[in-house]
N, C-alpha and C positions, 0 to 999 in steps of 0.2 A: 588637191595639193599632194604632192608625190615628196614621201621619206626616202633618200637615196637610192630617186628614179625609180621607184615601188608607189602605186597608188592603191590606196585600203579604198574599201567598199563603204559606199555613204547608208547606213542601216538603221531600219529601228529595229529591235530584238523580238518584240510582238510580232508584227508583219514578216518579219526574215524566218521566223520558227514556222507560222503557216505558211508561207511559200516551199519549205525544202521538206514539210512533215506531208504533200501531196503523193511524195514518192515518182512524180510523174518524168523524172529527168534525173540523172547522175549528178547528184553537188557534191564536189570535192572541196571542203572546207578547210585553210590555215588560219590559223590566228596570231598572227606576226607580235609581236611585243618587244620591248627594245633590244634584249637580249638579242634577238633573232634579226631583227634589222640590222643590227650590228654586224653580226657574222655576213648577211649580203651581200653586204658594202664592199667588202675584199673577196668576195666569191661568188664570181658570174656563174658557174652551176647551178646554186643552192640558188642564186636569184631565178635562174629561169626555169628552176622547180617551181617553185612558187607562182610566177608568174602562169601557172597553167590551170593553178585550182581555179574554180567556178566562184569561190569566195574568198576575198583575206579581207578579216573583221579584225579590228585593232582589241588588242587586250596588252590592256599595260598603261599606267597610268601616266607616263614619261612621254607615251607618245602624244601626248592633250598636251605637255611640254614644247613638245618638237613644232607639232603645228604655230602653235603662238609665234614661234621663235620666226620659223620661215615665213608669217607673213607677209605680203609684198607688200602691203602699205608700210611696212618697216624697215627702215635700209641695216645693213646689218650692225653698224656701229649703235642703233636705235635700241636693236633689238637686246645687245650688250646692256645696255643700261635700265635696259623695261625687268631684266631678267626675275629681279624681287617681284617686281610687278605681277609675272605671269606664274611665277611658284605662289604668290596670293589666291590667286584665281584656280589655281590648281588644287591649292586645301577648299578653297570657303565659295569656289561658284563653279564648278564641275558641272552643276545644272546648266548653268550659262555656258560651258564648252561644249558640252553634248550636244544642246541645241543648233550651236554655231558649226561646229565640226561631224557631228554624228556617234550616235551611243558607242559606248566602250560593252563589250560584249564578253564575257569573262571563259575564255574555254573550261574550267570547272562546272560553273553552273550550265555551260550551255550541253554539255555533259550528261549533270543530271537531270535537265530537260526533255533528252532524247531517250534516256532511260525513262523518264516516267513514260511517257509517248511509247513507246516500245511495250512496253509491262500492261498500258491500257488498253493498247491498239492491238494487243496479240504481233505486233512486228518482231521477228528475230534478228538476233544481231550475232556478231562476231569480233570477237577479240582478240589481236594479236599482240604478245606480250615479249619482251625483252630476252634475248637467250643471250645469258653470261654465266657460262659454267662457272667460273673462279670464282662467285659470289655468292657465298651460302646465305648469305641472310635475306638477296632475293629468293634462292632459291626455293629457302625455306614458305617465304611468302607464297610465292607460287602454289606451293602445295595444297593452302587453304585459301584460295584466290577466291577460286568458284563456290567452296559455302561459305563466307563470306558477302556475296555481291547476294546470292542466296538467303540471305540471313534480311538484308536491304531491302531486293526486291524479289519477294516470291513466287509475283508469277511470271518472271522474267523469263524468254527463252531466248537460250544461245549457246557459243560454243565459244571455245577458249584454247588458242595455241601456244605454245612458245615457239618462237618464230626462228626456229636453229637454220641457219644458210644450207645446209644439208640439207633441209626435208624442202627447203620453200616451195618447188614445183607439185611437189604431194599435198603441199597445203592449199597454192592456190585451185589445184585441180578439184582439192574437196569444197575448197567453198566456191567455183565456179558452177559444181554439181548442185549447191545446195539451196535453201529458198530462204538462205540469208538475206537481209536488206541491208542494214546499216554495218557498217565497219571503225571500228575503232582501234587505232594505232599508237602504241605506248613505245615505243623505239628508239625515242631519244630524237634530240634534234636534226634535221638534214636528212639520217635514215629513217624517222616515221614520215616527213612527206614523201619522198622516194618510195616506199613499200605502199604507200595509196594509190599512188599515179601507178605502178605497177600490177598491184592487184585490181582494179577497178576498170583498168584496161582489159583485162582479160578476162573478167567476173560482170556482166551486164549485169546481172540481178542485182548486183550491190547499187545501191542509190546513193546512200550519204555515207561518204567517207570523212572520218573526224581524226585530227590529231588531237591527242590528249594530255601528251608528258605524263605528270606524275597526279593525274585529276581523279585518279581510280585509287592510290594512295591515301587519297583525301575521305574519298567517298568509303570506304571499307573499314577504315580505319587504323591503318601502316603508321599516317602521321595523322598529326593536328592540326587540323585548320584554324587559321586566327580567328578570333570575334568577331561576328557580324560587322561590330560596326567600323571595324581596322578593314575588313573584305569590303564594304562600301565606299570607305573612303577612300581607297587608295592603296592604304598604307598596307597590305597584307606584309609585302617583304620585311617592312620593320621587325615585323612579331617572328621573321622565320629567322632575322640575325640572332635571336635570342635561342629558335627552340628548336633549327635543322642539325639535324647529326651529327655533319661535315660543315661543323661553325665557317672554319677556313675558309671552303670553299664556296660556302655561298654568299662569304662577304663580299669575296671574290667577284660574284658574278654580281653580288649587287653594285658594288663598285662599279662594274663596267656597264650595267642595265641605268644607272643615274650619271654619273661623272663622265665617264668616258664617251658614254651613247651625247649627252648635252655638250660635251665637247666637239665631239664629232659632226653634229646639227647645227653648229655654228661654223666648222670646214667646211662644211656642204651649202651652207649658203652663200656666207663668201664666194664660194668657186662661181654659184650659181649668179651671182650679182657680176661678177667680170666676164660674164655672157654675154 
């Protein structure tokens, strides 16, 4: 079943982790969540970004929403009225959606997965990190990034750029030189898949390239991560209205990741039903 004309990958997270931990083939990983469906919907670019990775794994719990919504056994006036119905089944049988649709696969943890694997496995990695000079309190971060992740995982090996548009050819040439494996991309939306499909085309040795957003954040300790059991269920973003820096803006986007995105999934089926 395709989110606006995008099909995510039917996965279990067990099996998906040993298939891509082989090393033996380049997986370029996204992991779409409604936010980011949203924006593809009005930008054939960033869609046909995406449409190149080797994986797009669903992270976001809106999207077990969407699915319910576009059913075909549903016409869409049906689907209007089911809609309590399927926010039920969204709190209290998630088990029963996974099964039905396929696991929600969390780019955070699948993060710290590859870190541990990496740290076990002796695998090196590489990270490329955000270049925004006008921002002293990243940049502040930046400075204790790597002891930090250090502090985390000690026998971790790897390397750590800030990915200034000026040096990018210097960068890619160093880690094309080098016997980095995995890649990880903090770039923000649209520019971190675009900087994978670019480095990885020109870097063989890298195998798994991951986008991450803000997962390295989490992991080091920049921000808080909600409670287990709000990260399980769903709800992570509730706990971030409360405790993200830029309240505003991330009401913002949660607004348009629940409201606008459900809005938009029932445009999209419509259109699809007068087919």
């Amino acid at each position: 079943m395709d989110i606006f004309w995008i099909y995510l990958n039917k996965l279990k997270k067990a099996e998906f982790l040993e298939e891509i931990k082989t090393l033996k083939k380049q997986s370029i990983i996204f992991t779409p969540n409604p936010e980011i469906l949203l924006k593809l919907k009005n930008d054939g670019e960033f869609r046909d970004i995406l449409e190149k990775a080797s994986y797009l794994i669903p992270d976001g719990i809106g999207i077990y929403l969407a699915y319910q919504i576009l059913e075909k056994k549903y016409s869409f006036f049906t689907s209007i009225f089911l809609l309590p119905y399927f926010i039920y089944k969204l709190i209290f049988k998630k088990k029963e959606l996974y099964e039905l649709y396929w696991e929600r696969i969390c780019g955070s943890d699948l993060t710290k997965d590859l870190l541990r694997f990496a740290e076990e496995e002796k695998k090196q990695i590489v990270i490329i990190d955000l270049y925004n000079p006008t921002d002293s309190k990243k940049q502040l971060s930046q400075k204790v990034f790597a002891s930090k992740i250090k502090e985390k995982y000690e026998k971790l090996t790897f390397d750590y750029y800030i990915y200034n548009p000026n040096e990018k050819e210097q960068i890619i040439e160093n880690i094309s030189n080098s016997s980095w494996e995995i890649l990880f991309s903090t770039l923000g939306m649209k520019t971190q898949e675009k900087s994978i499909l670019e480095i990885m085309e020109k870097c063989k040795n890298i195998k798994i390239g991951l986008w991450i957003g803000s997962s390295f954040d989490y992991i080091v300790g920049f921000q808080k991560r909600a409670p287990e059991f709000m990260v399980k269920s769903g709800f992570e973003w509730f706990y971030r209205i409360f405790f993200w820096p830029q309240k505003i803006k991330r009401i913002k986007r949660i607004w348009n990741a629940i409201f606008v995105f459900t809005y938009e999934v029932f445009v999209y089926k419509k259109g699809k039903n007068r087919k």
